[in-house]
C-alpha positions as CSV (number, residue, x, y, z in Angstrom):
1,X,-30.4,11.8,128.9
2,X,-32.9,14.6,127.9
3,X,-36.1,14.0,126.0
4,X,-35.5,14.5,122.9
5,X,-32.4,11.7,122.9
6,X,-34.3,9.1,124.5
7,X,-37.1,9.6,122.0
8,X,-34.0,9.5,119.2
9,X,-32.6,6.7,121.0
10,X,-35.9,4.9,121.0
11,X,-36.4,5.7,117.4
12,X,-32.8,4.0,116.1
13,X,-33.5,1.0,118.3
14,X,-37.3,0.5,116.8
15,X,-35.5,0.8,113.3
16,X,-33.1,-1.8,114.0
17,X,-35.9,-4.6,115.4
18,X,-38.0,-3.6,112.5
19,X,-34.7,-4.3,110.0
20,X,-34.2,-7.6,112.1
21,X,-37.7,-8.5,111.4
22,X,-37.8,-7.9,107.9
23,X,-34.5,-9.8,107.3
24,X,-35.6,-12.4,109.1
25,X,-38.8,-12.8,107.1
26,X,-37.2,-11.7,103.4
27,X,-38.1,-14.5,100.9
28,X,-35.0,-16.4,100.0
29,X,-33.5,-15.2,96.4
30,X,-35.1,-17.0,93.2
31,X,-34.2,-17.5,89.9
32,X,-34.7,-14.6,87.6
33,X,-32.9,-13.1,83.9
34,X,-33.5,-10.3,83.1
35,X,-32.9,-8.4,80.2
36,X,-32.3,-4.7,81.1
37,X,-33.6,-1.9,78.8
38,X,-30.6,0.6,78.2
39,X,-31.8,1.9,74.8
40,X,-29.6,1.1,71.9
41,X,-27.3,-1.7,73.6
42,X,-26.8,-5.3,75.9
43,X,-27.3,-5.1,79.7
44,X,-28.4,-9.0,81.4
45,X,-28.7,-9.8,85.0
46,X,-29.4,-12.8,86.8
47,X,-30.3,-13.8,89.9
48,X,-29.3,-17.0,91.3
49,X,-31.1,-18.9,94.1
50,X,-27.4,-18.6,95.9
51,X,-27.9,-14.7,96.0
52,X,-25.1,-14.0,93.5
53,X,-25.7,-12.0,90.7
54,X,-23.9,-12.1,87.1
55,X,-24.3,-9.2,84.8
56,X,-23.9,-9.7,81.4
57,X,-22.8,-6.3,79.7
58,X,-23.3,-2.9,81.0
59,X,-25.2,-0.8,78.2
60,X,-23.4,2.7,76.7
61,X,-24.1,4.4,79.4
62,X,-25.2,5.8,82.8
63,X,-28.6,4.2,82.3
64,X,-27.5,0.3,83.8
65,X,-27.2,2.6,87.4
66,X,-31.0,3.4,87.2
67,X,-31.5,-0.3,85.7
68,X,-29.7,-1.9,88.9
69,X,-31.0,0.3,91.5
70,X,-34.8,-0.7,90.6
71,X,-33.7,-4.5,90.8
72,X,-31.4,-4.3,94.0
73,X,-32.0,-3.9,97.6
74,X,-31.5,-0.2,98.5
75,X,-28.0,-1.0,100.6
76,X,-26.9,-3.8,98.1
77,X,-23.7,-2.7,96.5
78,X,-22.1,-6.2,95.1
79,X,-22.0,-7.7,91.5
80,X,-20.3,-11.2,92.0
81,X,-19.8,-11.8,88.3
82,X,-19.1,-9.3,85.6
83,X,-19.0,-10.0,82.0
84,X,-18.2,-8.0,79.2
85,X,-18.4,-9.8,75.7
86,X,-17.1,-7.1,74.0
87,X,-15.5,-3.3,74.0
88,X,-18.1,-1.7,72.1
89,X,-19.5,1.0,73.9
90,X,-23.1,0.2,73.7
91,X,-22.0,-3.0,75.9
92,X,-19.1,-1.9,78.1
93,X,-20.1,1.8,78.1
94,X,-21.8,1.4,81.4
95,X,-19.5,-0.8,82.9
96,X,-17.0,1.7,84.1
97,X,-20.1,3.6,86.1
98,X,-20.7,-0.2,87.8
99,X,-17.0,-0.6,88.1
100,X,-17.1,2.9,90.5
101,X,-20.7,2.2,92.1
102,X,-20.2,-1.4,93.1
103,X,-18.0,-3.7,94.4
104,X,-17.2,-6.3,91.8
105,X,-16.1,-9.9,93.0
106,X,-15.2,-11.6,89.1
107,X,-15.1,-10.4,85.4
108,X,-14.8,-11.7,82.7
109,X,-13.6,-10.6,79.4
110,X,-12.2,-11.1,75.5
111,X,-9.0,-10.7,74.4
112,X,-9.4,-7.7,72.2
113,X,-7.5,-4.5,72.9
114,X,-8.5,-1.3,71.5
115,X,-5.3,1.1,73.1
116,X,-6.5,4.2,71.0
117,X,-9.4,4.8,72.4
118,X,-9.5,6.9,75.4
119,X,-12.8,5.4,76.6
120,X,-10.9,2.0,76.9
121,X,-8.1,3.3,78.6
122,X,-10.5,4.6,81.3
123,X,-12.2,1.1,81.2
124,X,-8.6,-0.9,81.9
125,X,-7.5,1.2,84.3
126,X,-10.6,0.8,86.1
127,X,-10.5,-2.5,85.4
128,X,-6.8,-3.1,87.2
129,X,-8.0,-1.0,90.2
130,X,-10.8,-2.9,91.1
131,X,-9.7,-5.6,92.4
132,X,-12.0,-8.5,91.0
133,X,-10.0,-11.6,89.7
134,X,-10.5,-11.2,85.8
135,X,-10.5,-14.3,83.9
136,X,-9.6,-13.7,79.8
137,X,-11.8,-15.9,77.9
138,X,-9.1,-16.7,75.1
139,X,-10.6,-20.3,74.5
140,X,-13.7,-22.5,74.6
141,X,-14.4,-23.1,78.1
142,X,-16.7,-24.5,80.8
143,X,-17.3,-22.3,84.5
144,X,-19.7,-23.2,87.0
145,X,-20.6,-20.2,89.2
146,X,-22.4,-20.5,91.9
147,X,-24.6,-23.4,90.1
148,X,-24.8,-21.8,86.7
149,X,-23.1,-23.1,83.9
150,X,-21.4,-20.7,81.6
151,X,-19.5,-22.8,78.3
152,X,-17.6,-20.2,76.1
153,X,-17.7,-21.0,72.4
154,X,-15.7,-18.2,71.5
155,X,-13.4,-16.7,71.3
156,X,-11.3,-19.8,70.1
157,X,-8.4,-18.4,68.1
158,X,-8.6,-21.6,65.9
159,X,-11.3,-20.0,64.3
160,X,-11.1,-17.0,61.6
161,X,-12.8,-13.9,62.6
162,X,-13.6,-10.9,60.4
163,X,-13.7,-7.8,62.6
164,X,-14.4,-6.9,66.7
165,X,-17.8,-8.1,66.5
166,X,-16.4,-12.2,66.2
167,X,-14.4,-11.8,69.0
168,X,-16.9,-11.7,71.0
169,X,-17.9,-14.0,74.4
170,X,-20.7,-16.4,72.8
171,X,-22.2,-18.6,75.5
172,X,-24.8,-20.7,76.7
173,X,-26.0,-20.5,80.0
174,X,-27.3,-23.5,81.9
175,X,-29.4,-23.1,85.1
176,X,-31.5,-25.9,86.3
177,X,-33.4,-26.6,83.2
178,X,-33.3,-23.2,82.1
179,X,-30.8,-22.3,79.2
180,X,-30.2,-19.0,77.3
181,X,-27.9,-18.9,74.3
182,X,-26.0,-15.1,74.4
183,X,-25.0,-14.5,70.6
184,X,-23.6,-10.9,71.7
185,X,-22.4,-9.0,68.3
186,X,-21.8,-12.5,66.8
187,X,-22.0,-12.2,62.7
188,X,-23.0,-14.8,60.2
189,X,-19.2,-15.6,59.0
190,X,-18.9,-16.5,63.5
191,X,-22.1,-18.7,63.3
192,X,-21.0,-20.7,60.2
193,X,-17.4,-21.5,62.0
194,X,-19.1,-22.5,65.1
195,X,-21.8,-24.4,63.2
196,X,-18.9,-26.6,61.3
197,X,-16.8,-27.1,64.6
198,X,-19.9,-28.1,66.8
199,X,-22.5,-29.3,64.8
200,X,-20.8,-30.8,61.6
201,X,-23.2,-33.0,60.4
202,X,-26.2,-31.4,61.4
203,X,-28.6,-29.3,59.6
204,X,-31.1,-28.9,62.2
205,X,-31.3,-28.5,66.1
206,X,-27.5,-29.0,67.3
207,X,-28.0,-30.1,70.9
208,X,-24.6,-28.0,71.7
209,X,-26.3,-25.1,70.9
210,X,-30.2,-25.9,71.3
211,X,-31.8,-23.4,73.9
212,X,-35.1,-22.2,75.6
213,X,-34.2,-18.5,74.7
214,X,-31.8,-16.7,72.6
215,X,-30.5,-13.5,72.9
216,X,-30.1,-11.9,69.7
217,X,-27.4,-11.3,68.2
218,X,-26.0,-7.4,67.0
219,X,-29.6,-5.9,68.3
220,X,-31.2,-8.0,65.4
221,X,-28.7,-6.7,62.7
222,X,-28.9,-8.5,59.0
223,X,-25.4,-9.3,59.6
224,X,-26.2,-11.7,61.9
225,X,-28.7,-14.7,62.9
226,X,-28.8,-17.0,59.8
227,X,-31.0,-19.7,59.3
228,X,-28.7,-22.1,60.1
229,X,-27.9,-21.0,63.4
230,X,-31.6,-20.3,64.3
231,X,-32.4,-23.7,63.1
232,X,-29.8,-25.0,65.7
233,X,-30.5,-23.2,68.7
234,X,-34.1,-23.8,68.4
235,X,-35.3,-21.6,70.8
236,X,-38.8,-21.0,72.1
237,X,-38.0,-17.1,73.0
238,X,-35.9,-14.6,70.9
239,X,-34.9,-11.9,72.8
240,X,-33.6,-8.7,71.3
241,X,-31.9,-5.8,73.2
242,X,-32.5,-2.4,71.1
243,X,-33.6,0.8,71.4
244,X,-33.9,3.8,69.0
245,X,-31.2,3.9,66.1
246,X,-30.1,4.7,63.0
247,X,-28.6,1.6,61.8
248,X,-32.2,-0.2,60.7
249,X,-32.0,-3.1,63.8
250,X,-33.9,-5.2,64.1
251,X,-33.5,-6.1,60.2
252,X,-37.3,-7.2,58.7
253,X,-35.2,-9.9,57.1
254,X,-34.3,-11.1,60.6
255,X,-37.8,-10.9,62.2
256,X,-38.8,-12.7,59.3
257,X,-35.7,-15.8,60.5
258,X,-37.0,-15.5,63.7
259,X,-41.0,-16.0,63.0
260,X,-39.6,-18.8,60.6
261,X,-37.9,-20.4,63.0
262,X,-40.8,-20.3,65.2
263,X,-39.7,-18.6,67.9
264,X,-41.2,-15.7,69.8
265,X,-39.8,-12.5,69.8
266,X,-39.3,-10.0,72.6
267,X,-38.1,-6.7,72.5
268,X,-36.6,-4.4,74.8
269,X,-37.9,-1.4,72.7
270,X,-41.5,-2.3,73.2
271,X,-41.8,-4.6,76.4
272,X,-39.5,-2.7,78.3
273,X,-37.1,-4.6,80.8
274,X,-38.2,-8.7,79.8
275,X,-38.2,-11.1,82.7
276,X,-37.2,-15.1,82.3
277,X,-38.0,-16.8,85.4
């Protein structure tokens, strides 16, 4: 063996000790939501003390690979939970870069279709390739996965729904003592349905859907976040994903709901990526 390959060989063996090492003294995972900052869209991820990790929406674009790569380990290419609440592209968008970059174990999705567009097409074909198991939220539901409790509210096809923004995946997610209310692109006609069905004869915190945070619903759009619905989640934290747009979100009138309703609100826009630990 010459030199120069014993010096090579020496070199590949250091590296693997030094990768034992550092394996061997890596901090077990913790707890940790995060809300990504993909501009003008809905991008989640979690980290369970397990190790798993659930994504909640994807962005419109190429932006969630950037967002993941500063929040996973350099060789980690898994997602064990995928879910998209709806196909608009500013929250599945992304998804079909993840769906080609990493290996996807679960996902979950709504029932809604959209054939005509190309850019779903792409998405279900990617979809049937992958190889996850793909569970199609098509009622109210309870999953536990990997310690985390996920119950559906909707969609629920007992309910009436105006438009692709009510069939969206609403959820609350239970961790611990840690709960987060996802409203997605929920509107106020959605709210008032779920309000009637869950919380009939309350007009105040609804312990169905009483949280520590809530994630906005529609980017802080007027269309959505009454003050019945605030008043029943009762969160501490209002968190709203958003970046630079034309369409006025957030809405004054909701920032104004949401300082009513005395809860804090953080924005994507202006903090950046926000951290729930």
């Amino acid at each position: 063996m010459s030199f120069k390959s014993k010096i090579l060989f020496l070199a590949v063996i250091l590296c693997c000790v030094g990768l034992l090492i550092y394996l061997r003294f890596l901090p077990p995972p913790s707890f940790q939501v995060v809300f990504l900052n993909v501009g003008q869209g809905d991008a989640s991820l979690i980290f369970l003390e397990s190790g798993a990790k659930i994504l909640i929406d994807c962005g419109p674009d190429q932006k969630i690979l950037r967002k993941l790569g500063e929040r996973f380990d350099f060789f980690d290419r898994q997602i064990d939970y995928l879910l998209v609440t709806h196909p608009d592209k500013d929250h599945y968008g992304g998804c079909l870069d993840v769906l080609k970059r990493y290996e996807v174990k679960n996902i979950f999705v709504n029932t809604l279709e959209k054939e005509n567009e190309p850019l779903f097409l792409s998405w279900k074909g990617l979809l049937l390739s992958e190889g996850a198991e793909i569970f199609t939220i098509k009622n109210n539901a309870k999953y536990v996965l990997d310690g985390a409790e996920l119950e559906f509210f909707n969609p629920d096809p007992a309910l009436p729904v105006k438009g692709d923004n009510d069939a969206s995946l609403v959820f609350k997610f239970t961790y611990n003592t840690t709960t987060v209310f996802f409203a997605a692109d929920m509107e106020n006609n959605l709210e008032n349905q779920l309000l009637l069905k869950y919380c009939p004869t309350s007009t105040k915190v609804c312990s169905a859907f009483e949280s520590d945070y809530l994630k906005v619903g529609h980017h802080g759009s007027d269309s959505s976040s009454g003050e019945n619905f605030l008043k029943a989640v009762d969160a501490e934290k209002a968190i709203i994903s958003v970046g630079k747009n034309s369409y006025g979100h957030p809405s004054q009138r909701v920032l104004k709901r949401l300082q009513r309703a005395g809860m804090e609100v953080l924005r994507t826009d202006q903090k950046g990526d926000i951290i729930v630990e």
